[in-house]
Each structure stands twice: as structure tokens, then as C-alpha cells.
N, C-alpha and C positions, 0 to 999 in steps of 0.2 A: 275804325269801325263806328256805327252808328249806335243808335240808342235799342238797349233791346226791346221788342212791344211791350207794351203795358200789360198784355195778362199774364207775364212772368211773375207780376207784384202783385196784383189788384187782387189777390185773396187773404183775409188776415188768418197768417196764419203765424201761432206762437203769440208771444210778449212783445209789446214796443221795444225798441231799442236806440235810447237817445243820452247816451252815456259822453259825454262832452263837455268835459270841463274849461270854461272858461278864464279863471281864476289862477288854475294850474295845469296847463295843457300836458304836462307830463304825466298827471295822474288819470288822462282821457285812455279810455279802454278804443277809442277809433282815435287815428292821427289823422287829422287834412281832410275834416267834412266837408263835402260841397257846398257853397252858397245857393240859398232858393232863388227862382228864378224869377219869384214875385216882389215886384217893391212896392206898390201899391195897393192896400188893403182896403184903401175907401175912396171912391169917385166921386165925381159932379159936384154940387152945391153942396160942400160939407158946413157951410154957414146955417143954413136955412135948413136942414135935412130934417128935421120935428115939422116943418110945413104942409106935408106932402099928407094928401088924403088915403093915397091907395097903397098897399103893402104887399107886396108878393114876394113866395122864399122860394128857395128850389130845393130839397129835400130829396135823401139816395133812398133806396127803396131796398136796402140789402147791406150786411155788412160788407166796406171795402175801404182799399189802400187807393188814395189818387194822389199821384206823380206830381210832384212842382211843376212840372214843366204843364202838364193837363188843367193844374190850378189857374196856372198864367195864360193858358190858350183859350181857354173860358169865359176869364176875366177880362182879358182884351175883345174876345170877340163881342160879349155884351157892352163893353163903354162904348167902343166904336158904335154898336148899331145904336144906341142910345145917343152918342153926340149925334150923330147924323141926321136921328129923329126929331130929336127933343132939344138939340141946340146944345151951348157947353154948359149952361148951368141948372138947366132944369128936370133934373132929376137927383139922386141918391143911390149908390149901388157899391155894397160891403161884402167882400169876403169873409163867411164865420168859420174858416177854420186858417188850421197852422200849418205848414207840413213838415212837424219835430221828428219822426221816425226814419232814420237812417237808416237808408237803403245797401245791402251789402251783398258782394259774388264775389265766386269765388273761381276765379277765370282756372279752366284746364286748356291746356296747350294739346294741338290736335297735328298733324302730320309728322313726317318724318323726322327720328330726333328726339321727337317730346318726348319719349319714357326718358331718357337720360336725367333729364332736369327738372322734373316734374316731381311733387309731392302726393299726387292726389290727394286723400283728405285728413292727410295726419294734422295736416295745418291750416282748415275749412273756414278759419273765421270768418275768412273775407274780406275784401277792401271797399270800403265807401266809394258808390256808384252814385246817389243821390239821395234826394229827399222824400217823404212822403208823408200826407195825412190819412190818418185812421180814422174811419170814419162808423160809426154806428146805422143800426137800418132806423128809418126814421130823421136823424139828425141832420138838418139844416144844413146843407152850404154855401146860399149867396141870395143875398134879400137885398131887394130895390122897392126904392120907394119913387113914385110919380104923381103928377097935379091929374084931377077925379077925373077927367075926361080920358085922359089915356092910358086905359086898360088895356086896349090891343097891343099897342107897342110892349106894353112891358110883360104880355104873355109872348107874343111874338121874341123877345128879347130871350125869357129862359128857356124858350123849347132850342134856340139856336144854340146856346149855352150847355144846355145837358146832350148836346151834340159831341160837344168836345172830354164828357167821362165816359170813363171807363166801365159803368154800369146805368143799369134803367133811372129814372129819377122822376118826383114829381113836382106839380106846381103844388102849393099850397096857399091858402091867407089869402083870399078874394076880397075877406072883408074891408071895410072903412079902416084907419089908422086915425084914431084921434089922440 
């Protein structure tokens, strides 16, 4: 079975939940969290990134939960349109968040049979499905910076970007970066 859609998750609802012990996996309240599906938190000219005149953020417009996998489909879609643009080292483009919140269901068994071996919810914890960041209304999720003349490209860049969440989103920070 496939991934269920995003707006099973995308409302924060309750307390984070990221109880994962490193240290001493046996004392983790989840066994065998998923790895996020993001490895790259910072692109382009991470040398020169203080260089860049223009700064723009993408910011959600509402509380919500985004998917690793939503994180990664985002972040890829804007490097790509940025190398493409901009070439491979001229620009900057950073992920501001994490996604520590483990994601948990709790699968019921459906056709013929299932009442036999099925628990319904004496036992609801759940088993780790994935990851998630929690995100606040207001708070930032991905700021690029680019050389003064190319504004278009890097508004063009997040509108394609907030394509890929799960909620509305704005641009913010027009101004100069000095």
C-alpha cells in the first residue's frame, strides 16, 4: 500500500511526539523510526552565501504538520529550478525546519477474518509511519538567497515550491540582504 494523503497529518493536533532514544534504544517509547527523506538542508554556493543581495522566505500562513517526504519534494523542485536558472553555484537555498515529529497509525484490518485478530483500540499507540515538521502560522520554511538582478527567478522559484505543501504559504523579505 501506498503512502496515505497528507491531510490525514497536516493538522496539529495534540503534543509533538519525538521520544527516541539514541543512547539507549530500549528505553525509546517508538521502536524503528523512519529515516527522513531529506539529506540536504543547504544548496548552491554554500562558500559565498553572505554574498547574495536579495533574500526571500517562504513562510505557511496557518498552523500545520509537513510530511518528509513534502519537505524533500519542495526542496528538490526548487534546486532543480534554480540550477537550471541560475547555473550550479549561483545562488543559496536552506531548509528552516526539521521534521522530528513521529508520525504514528494505527493500521485496522478490514475484510473477512479481521474480528478474530484484531485488537481495535485497546492497544492504539501506533506504529511509526513517518516523520513530520510542526510548523507554526507565520514561521519560515525555506529562504534563498540570489545575485540583485534576479528577483523573478527566485519568486518564480517559491511559488513552485509552496506547490508542493500541504497548506497556503507566503512569500516574504523582498528587501536588500546586506
Amino acid at each position: 500500500m501506498g503512502l496515505r494523503p497528507g491531510r490525514c497529518y497536516r493538522d496539529k493536533d495534540g503534543k509533538p511526539y519525538t521520544r527516541v532514544s539514541e543512547r539507549n534504544p530500549r528505553k525509546s517509547y517508538i521502536k524503528g523510526v523512519p529515516a527522513i527523506k531529506t539529506r540536504d538542508f543547504e544548496n548552491g554556493d554554500l562558500k559565498n552565501k553572505d554574498d547574495y543581495k536579495i533574500e526571500l522566505k517562504l513562510s505557511v500562513d496557518k498552523d500545520v504538520q509537513i510530511r518528509h517526504n513534502a519537505i524533500e519534494a519542495a526542496r528538490m523542485n526548487a534546486n532543480k529550478y534554480l540550477k537550471d536558472k541560475l547555473g550550479e553555484k549561483n545562488y543559496f537555498l536552506k531548509l528552516l525546519v526539521y521534521p522530528h515529529h513521529v508520525l504514528r497509525e494505527n493500521p485496522l484490518a478490514t475484510g473477512a477474518g479481521a474480528d478474530r485478530f484484531q485488537e481495535g483500540m485497546t492497544k492504539a499507540f501506533g506504529n511509526p509511519i513517518g516523520r513530520a515538521a510542526r510548523m507554526d502560522k507565520g514561521q519560515n520554511f525555506m529562504l534563498i538567497r540570489v545575485p540583485e538582478n534576479k528577483l523573478d527567478i527566485a519568486k518564480e522559484t517559491l511559488r513552485r515550491a509552496k506547490h508542493k505543501l500541504p497548506c497556503p504559504c507566503t512569500i516574504k523579505g523582498l528587501e536588500k540582504y546586506s
